[in-house]
C-alpha positions as CSV (number, residue, x, y, z in Angstrom):
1,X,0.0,0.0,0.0
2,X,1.3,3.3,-1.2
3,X,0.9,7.2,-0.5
4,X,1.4,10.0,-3.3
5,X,0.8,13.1,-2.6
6,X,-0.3,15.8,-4.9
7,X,0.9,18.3,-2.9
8,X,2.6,22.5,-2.9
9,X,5.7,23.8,-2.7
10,X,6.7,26.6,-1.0
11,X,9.0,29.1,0.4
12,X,8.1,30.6,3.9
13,X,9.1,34.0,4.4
14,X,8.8,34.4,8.0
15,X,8.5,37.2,10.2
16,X,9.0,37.9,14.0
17,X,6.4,40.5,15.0
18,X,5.0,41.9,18.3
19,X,1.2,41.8,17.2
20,X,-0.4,41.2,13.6
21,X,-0.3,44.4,11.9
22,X,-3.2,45.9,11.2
23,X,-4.8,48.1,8.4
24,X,-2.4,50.6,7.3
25,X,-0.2,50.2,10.2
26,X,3.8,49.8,9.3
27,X,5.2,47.2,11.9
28,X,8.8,46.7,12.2
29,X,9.7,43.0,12.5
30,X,12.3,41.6,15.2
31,X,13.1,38.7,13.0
32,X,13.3,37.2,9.5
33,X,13.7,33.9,8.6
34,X,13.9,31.9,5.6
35,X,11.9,28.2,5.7
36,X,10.7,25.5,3.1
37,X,7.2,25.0,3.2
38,X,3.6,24.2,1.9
39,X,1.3,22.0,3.3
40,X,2.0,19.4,1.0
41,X,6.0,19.2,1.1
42,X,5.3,19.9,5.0
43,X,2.7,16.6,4.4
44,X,4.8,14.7,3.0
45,X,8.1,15.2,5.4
46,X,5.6,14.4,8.5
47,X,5.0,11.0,6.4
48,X,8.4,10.2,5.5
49,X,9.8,10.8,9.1
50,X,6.6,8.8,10.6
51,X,8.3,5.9,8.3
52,X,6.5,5.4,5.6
53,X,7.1,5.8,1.7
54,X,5.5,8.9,-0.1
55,X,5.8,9.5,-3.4
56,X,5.6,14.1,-4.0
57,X,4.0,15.0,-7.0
58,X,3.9,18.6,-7.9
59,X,5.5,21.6,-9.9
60,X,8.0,23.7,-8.4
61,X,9.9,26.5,-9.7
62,X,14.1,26.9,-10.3
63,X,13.9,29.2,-7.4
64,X,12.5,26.2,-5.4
65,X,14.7,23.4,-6.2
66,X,16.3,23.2,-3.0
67,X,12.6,22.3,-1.7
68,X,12.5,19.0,-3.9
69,X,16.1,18.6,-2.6
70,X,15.1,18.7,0.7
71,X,12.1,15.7,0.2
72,X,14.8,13.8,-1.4
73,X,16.9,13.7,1.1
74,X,14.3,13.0,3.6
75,X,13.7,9.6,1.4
76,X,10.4,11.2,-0.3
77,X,10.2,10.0,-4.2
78,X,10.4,13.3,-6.0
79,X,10.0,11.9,-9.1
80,X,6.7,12.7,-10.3
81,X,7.6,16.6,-9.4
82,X,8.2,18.9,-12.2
83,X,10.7,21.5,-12.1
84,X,9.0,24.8,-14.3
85,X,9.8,27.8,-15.6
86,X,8.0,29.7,-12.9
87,X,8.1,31.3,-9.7
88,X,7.6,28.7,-6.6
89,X,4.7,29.1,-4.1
90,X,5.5,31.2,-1.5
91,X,4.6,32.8,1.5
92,X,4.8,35.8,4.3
93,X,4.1,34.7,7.8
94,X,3.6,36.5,10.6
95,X,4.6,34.9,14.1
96,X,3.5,36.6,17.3
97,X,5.7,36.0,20.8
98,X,2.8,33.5,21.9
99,X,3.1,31.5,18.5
100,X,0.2,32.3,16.9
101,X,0.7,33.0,13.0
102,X,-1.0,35.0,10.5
103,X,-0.1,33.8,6.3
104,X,-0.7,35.0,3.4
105,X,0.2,32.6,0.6
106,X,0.9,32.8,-3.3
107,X,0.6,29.6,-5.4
108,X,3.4,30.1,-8.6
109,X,4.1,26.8,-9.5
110,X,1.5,24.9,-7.3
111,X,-1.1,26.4,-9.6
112,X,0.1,25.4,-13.0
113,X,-0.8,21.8,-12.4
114,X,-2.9,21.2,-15.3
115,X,-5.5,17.7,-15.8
116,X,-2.8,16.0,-18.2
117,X,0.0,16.2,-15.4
118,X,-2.4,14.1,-12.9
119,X,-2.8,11.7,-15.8
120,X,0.6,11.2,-15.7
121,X,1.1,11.1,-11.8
122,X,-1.6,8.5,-11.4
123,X,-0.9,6.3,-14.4
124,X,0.5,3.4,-12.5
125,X,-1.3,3.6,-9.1
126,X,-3.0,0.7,-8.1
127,X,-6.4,0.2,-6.4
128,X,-6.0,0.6,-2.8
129,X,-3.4,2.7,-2.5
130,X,-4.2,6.3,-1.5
131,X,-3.4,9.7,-2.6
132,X,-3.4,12.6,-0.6
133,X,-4.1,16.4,-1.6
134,X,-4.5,20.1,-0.1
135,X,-6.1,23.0,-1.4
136,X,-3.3,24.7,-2.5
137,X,-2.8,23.5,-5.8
138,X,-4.3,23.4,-9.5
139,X,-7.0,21.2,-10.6
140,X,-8.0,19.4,-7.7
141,X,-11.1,18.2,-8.7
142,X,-9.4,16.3,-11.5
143,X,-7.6,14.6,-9.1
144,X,-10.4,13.3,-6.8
145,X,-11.8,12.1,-9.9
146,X,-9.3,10.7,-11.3
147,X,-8.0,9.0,-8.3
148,X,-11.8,7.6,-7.4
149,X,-11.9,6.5,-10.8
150,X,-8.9,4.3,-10.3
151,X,-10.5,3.1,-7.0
152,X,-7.9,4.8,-5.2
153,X,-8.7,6.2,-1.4
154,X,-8.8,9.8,-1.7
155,X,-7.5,12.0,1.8
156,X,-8.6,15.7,1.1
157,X,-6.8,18.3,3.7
158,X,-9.5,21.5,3.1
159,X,-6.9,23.7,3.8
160,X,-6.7,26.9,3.0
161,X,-10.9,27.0,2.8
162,X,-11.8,28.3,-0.2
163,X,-15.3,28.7,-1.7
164,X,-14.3,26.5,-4.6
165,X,-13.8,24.0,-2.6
166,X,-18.1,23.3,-2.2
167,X,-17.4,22.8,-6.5
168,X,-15.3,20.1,-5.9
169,X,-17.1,16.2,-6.0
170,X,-16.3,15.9,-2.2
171,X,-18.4,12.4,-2.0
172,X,-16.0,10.7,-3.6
173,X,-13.4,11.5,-0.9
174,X,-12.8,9.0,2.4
175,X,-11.1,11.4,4.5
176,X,-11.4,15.1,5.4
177,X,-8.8,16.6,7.2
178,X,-10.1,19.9,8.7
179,X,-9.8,22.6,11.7
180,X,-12.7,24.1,13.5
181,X,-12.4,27.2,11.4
182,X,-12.7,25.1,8.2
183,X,-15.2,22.9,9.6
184,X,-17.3,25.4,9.9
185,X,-17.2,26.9,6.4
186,X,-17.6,23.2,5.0
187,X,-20.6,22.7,7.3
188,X,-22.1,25.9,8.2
189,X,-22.3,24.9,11.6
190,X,-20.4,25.9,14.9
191,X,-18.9,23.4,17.8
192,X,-17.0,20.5,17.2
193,X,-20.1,18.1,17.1
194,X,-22.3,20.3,15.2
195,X,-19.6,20.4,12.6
196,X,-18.8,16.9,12.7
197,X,-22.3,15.6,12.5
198,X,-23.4,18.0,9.9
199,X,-20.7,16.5,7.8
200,X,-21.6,13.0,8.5
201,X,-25.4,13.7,7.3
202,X,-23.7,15.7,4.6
203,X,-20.9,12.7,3.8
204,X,-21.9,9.2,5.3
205,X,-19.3,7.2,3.7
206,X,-16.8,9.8,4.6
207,X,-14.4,10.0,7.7
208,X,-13.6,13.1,9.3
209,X,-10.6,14.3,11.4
210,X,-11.3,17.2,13.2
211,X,-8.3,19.1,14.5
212,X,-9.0,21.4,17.4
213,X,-5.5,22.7,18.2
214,X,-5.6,23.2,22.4
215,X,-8.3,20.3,22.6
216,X,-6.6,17.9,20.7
217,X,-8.8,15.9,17.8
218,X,-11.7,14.1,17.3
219,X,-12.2,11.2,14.5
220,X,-15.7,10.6,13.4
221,X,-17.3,7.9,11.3
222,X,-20.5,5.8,10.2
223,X,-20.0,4.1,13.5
224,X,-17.7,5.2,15.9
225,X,-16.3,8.7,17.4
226,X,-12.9,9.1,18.7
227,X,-11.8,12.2,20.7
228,X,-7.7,12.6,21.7
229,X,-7.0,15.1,24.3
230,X,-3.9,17.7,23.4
231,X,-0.3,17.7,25.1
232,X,0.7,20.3,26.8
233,X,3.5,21.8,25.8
234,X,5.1,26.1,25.3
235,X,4.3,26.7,21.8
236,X,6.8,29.3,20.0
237,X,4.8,28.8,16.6
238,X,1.9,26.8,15.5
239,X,2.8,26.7,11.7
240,X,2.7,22.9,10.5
241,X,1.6,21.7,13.6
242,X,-1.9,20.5,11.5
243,X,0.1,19.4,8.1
244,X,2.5,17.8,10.7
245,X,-0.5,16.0,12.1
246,X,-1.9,15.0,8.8
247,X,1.2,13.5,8.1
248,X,1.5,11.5,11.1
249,X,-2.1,10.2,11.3
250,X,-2.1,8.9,8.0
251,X,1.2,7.6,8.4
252,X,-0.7,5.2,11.2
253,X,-3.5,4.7,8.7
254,X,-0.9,2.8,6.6
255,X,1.0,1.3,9.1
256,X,-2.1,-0.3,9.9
257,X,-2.9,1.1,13.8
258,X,-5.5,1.6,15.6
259,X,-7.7,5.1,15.0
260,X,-6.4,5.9,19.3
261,X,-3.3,5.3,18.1
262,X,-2.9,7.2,15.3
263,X,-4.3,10.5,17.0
264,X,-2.1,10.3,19.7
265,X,0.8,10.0,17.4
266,X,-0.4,12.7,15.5
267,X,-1.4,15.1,18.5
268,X,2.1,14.1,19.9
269,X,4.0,15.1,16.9
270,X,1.8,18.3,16.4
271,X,2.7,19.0,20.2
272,X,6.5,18.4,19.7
273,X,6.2,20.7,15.8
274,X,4.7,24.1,18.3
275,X,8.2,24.0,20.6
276,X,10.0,24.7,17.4
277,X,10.4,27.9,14.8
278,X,9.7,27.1,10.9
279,X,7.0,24.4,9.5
280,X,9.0,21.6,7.6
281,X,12.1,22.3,10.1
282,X,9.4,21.8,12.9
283,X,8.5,18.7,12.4
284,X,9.6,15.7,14.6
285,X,10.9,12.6,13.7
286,X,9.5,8.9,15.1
287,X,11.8,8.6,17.5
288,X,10.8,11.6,19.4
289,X,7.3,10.8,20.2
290,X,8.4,8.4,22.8
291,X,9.9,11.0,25.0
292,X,6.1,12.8,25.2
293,X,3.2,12.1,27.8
294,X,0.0,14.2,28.3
């Protein structure tokens, strides 16, 4: 059983600030950093260091080639990425002193996936396998299609929430991976278990992983609900703490563990990713998640 993720690229610009800035305000930053990124190289870093085998499909641009280096040394299969004439997804990031960010993102590359390229990706895929996505490239509803067609298990990561995303054939997908915030776009509803059951009327073959940062997660199906309290730690910055999650979970899915087990892995490794600046340079390895208790 196999993973690919059709995933973004991205370069985080980040920014050390005392507050968010706000309208027309100027606001001199402490720090500046430069980290890779995107939720889908971040996705697939969490998977390869959980220990599993992830193949990265994408576009990035020249500008971004030390992000495809970086998957490659990590073990992730790079070779269904293409390497463009094109700027590479990017983003600005502000950090506040009690971690919270605030991101603004541009897509370059990530959004000159075209339906041919996903042709290509998934020619050789078998039945089974599963193939993982975020909203922050191109053409996206080809590739639930595509994949669905090929009887493949489809893991949708709603984020960023978009409105184009209600366009997309989401019953075809198995797994939503969402936050409160995006839950409630998806669902109109607010609370946890308004959003979750909303979505269970809405998708009843579905599953649903709701991330509720501080409150750890909750897993819902057909026929069973699973909750996983947080772990306390000092967060420095939240960003990739849920693409670091997502990563880890289905990394369990795979590995074939129990639905408690994978959200305590995941919460555990989204806990450990907080202590630490940067997304992709956030994220713990395996090993690490031993040395964690609630």
């Amino acid at each position: 059983m196999s993973i690919i993720n059709f995933g973004s690229y991205c370069i985080d610009n980040v920014y050390s600030v005392p507050h968010f800035v706000k309208p027309g305000e100027t606001l001199p930053s402490v720090d500046y950093q430069v980290h890779p990124g995107g939720k889908g190289l971040n996705q697939s870093l969490a998977l390869a260091y959980a220990g599993v085998e992830v193949k990265h499909a994408g576009k990035v641009g020249q500008d971004g080639l030390w992000l495809k280096d970086l998957l490659n040394e990590a073990g992730v299969d790079t070779s269904l990425t293409q390497v463009i004439d094109a700027p590479s997804g990017h983003a600005n990031i502000q950090v506040t002193p009690e971690g919270e960010n605030a991101i603004v993102i541009y897509g370059g590359a990530n959004k000159a996936i075209e339906r041919q390229d996903i042709v290509h990706a998934l020619v050789d895929v078998s039945s089974g396998d599963y193939i993982l996505m975020q909203n922050e490239t191109s053409c996206l509803a080809d590739v639930i299609e595509i994949a669905a067609d090929k009887q493949q298990r489809v893991i949708f990561n709603a984020a960023p929430m978009t409105e184009e995303i209600n366009s997309y054939p989401l019953s075809l997908i198995e797994f939503f991976v969402i936050n409160e915030v995006e839950g409630e776009a998806l669902s109109d509803k607010q609370g946890a278990q308004e959003i979750l059951d909303s979505l269970m009327d809405r998708f009843p073959k579905s599953k649903i992983v709701l991330t509720l940062g501080e409150d750890g997660a909750i897993y819902k199906d057909a026929t069973q609900q699973i909750s996983q309290a947080a772990f306390t730690v000092k967060a420095v910055d939240s960003t990739g703490a849920g693409d670091t999650f997502t990563g880890y979970f289905f990394a369990g899915v795979i590995q074939g563990l129990t639905v408690e087990e994978c959200l305590e892995n995941a919460c555990k490794a989204a806990a450990i990713c907080v202590t630490r600046e940067g997304a992709a340079s956030s994220i713990p390895r395996m090993a690490e998640l031993a040395e964690l208790r609630l």
